[in-house]
N, C-alpha and C positions, 0 to 999 in steps of 0.2 A: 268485376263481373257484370254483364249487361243485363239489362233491366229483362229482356228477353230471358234469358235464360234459367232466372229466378223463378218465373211467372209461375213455372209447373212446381214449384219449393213448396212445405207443407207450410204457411205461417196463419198469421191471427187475421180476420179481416182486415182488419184495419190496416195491415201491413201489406197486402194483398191488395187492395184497393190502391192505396200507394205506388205500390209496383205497377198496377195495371195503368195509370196515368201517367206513370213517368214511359210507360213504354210505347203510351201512344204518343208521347210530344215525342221520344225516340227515334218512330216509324218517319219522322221527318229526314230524319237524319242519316237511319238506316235504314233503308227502305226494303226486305229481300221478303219475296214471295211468302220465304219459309217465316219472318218475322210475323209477318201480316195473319197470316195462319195461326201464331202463337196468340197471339191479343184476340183472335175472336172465338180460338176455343175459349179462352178464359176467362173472357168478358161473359159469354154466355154463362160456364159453369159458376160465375158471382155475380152476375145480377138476374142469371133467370129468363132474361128476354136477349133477340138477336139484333136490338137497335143500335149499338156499337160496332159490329157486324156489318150490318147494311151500307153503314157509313164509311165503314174501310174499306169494305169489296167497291164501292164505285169509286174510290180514290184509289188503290190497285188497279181498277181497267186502264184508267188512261196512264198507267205508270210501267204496265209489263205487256209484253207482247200473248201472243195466245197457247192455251195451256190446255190440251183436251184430253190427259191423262187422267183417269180415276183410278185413283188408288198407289200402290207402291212404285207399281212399271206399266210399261206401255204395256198391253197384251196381244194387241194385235202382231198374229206371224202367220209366216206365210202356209198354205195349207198342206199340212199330211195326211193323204188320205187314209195311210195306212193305220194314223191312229184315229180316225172318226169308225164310232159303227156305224154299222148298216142303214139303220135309220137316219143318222145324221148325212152318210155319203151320201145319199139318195136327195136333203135336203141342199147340198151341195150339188149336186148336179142338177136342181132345179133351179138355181141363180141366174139369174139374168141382169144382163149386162144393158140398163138402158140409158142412151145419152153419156153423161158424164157421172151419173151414179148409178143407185143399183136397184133392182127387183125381182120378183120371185114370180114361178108359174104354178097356180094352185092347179091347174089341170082344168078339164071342157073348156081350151085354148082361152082361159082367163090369168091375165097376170097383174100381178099386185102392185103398185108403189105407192110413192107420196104424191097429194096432190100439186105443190111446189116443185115438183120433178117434171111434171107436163103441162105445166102451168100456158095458157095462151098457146099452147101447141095445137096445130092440126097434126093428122094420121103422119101424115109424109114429110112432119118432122119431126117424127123418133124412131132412133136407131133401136133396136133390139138384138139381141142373139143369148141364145141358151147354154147353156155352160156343158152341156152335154153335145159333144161334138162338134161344140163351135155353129148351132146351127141360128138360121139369122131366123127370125120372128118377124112377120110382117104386118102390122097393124092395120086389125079390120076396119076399129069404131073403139075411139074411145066411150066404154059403157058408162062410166058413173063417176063425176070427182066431188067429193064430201072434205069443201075446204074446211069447215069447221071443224075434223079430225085429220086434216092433213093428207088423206086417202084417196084414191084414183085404183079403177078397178079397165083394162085396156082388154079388148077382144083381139084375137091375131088371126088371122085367115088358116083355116084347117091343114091340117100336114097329116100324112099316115104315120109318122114318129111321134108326133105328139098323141094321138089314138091312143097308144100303150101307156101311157101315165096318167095312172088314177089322179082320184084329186086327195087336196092334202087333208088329213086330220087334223082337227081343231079341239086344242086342250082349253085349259084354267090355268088363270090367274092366282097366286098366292105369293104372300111376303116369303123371302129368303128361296126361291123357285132357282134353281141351279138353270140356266140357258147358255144358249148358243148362236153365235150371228157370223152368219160371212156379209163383207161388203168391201167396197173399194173406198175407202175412203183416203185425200191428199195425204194425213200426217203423218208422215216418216212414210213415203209412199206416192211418188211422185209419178211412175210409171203406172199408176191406179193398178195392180193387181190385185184378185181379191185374195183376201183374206180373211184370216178368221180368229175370232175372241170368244174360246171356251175358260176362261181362267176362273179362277176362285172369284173373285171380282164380279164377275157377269153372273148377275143376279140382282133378284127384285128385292130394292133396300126401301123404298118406302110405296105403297100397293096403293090404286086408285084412289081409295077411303080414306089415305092420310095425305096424300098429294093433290087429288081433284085437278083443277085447269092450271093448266102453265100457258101463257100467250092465250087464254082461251081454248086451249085443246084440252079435250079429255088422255089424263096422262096419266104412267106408269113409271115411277123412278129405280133405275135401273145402275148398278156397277160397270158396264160393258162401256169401254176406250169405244168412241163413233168422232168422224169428224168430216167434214165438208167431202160426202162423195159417200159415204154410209148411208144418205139420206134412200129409202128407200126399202133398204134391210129388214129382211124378214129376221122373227126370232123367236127361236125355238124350246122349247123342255129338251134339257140338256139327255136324260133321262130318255123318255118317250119320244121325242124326233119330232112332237106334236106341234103346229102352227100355235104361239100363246103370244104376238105382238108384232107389231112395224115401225121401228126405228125413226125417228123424225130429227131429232137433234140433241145438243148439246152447246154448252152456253161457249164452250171454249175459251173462259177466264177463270180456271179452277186454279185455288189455292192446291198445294201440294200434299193432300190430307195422305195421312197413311191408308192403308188396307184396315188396319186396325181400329183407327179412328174415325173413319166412315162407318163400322159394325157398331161402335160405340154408338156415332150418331142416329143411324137407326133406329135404335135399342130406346131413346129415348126421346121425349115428344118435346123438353124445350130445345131442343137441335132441329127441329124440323125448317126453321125458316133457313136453316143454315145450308143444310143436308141438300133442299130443293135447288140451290143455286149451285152445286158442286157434282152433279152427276150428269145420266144421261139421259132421257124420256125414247116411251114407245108408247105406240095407242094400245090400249089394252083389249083383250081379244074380243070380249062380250062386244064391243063396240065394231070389230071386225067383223064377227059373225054375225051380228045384227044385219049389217048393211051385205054381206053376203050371201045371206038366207032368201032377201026380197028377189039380188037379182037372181041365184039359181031358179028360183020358181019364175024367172018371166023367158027360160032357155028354152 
C-alpha cells in the first residue's frame, strides 16, 4: 500500500510522522498533483504550520503544468439566461468586452477594470463593446488607474442607450458571501466567450481580515474558476445582483483540493497559508467604492 494513501489512516504520531516522510522521499518518485495535495494537507494537520507546504508547492510548479480550477470541477459554463434573475441578467448585460479580457459599465458612461488590463494604453488603444446589443464603447479618457489595487476606472464618449442604465449598486463584503462572475477567461475556452461562474464554489473562503495583500494588493480570497482573460471581472452578490468585488487573478498552480477540502480549509486558520495559494483574489468593494465615491463627485 503507498505511503500516500495511508497518510489519511488514524495511527500514533509517531507512525504518522513516519508515513509523512517516507511519502515525501516518495513525491520523488511519484510525483501526481493528487499526491503532492496529500503530504501538505497532512503535514499541516501534524505539525501545525504550512513550512512543508511552501516547499512542495514550488517544487510542483516547475513539475506540472497550469491548474486554475478551485474546487471539484471546472465551473465556468456557458451563459443561460434563462436561469439568472433579473438582477443578475441586467449584471450580464452590463459586461463589457475590453481588449482580450473583460469589464463592467457601472453607468454615468463609466466602466470598470483592471489596471493590468490598460496598462501603457492610450484611448485608441482599447477595444470596447457592451454586451447589450453588441454595442461598441468608445473611450473618452482614461479617468483614474489605482495600480496598487489593480483598478482602472475608463470614461466612454456619451450614447443615448447608455442614458437608460442606471448605475450599479454597491454591496458588502462578508466570509461564505454566495457570488457571481461572468468573464472570458482562455481555460477550456479558447474562443473567449463569456461565461459565467455561479457554482457552490464562488464564494468568499477567506475575507480581507484573514487575507490582507497578495502581490501587495488589497485582496479577497474567493472560490470562483478565473483564469488569464477573467482579469477584469466584475463580481457580484449572488443574492442581491449587488457590485461586491473585481477579479484580478489566480495563481494557476492549484493542487487539486476538493470542494470539501477548501470549506475545511477555511474553517480553520492553520490552513490559511495554504488556502491563500490555491484560490482565486478580487479587490474588495470598500476599496472600490472608496476610489469610486472621489471620482462621482468630481462628474
Amino acid at each position: 500500500e503507498s505511503s500516500f494513501k495511508m497518510l489519511d489512516e488514524s495511527r500514533s504520531k509517531e507512525e504518522s510522522y513516519q508515513l509523512l516522510e517516507n511519502a515525501m522521499i516518495d513525491l520523488a518518485f511519484c510525483s501526481t498533483p493528487t499526491n503532492y495535495k496529500e503530504v501538505a494537507i497532512r503535514s499541516v494537520q501534524l505539525l501545525g504550520t504550512p513550512d512543508i507546504y511552501l516547499n512542495i508547492k514550488h517544487d510542483a510548479s516547475l513539475k506540472f503544468g497550469n491548474n486554475f480550477q478551485v474546487g471539484d470541477k471546472w465551473d465556468r459554463e456557458h451563459v443561460q439566461v434563462e436561469k439568472l434573475s433579473i438582477k443578475n441578467l441586467n449584471n450580464y448585460r452590463r459586461f463589457v468586452t475590453i481588449n482580450d479580457a473583460s469589464a463592467y459599465y457601472l453607468g454615468s458612461n463609466l466602466v470598470l477594470t483592471n489596471e493590468h488590463v490598460i496598462r501603457n494604453k492610450q484611448c485608441q488603444d482599447i477595444s470596447m463593446k457592451l454586451n447589450i446589443n453588441d454595442l461598441d464603447l468608445i473611450c473618452e479618457q482614461v479617468v483614474k488607474t489605482i495600480p496598487e489595487i489593480d483598478m482602472a476606472i475608463i470614461k466612454v464618449v456619451d450614447n443615448p442607450f447608455l442614458a437608460e442604465i442606471s448605475n450599479i449598486k454597491l454591496g458588502k463584503n462578508y466570509k461564505g458571501q454566495e457570488l457571481i462572475t461572468f468573464g472570458r477567461g482562455f481555460y477550456k475556452n479558447e474562443e473567449q466567450s463569456i461565461k459565467v461562474d455561479a457554482s457552490e464554489d464562488c464564494r468568499i473562503l477567506l475575507d480581507h481580515s484573514e487575507l490582507g495583500e497578495v502581490f501587495t494588493k488589497e485582496s479577497v480570497g474567493i472560490g470562483c474558476d478565473v483564469s488569464n482573460g477573467d482579469s477584469g471581472s466584475a463580481v457580484f452578490d449572488k443574492e442581491t445582483g449587488e457590485l461586491v468585488g473585481l477579479i484580478w487573478g489566480n495563481h494557476g498552480k492549484n493542487f487539486p483540493f476538493s470542494s470539501n477540502e477548501l470549506t475545511m480549509m477555511s474553517d480553520d486558520s492553520k490552513y490559511r497559508e495554504v488556502l491563500k495559494n490555491e484560490i482565486s483574489f478580487m479587490i474588495p468593494i470598500k476599496e472600490i467604492s472608496k476610489h469610486l465615491n472621489i471620482i462621482y463627485r468630481t462628474l
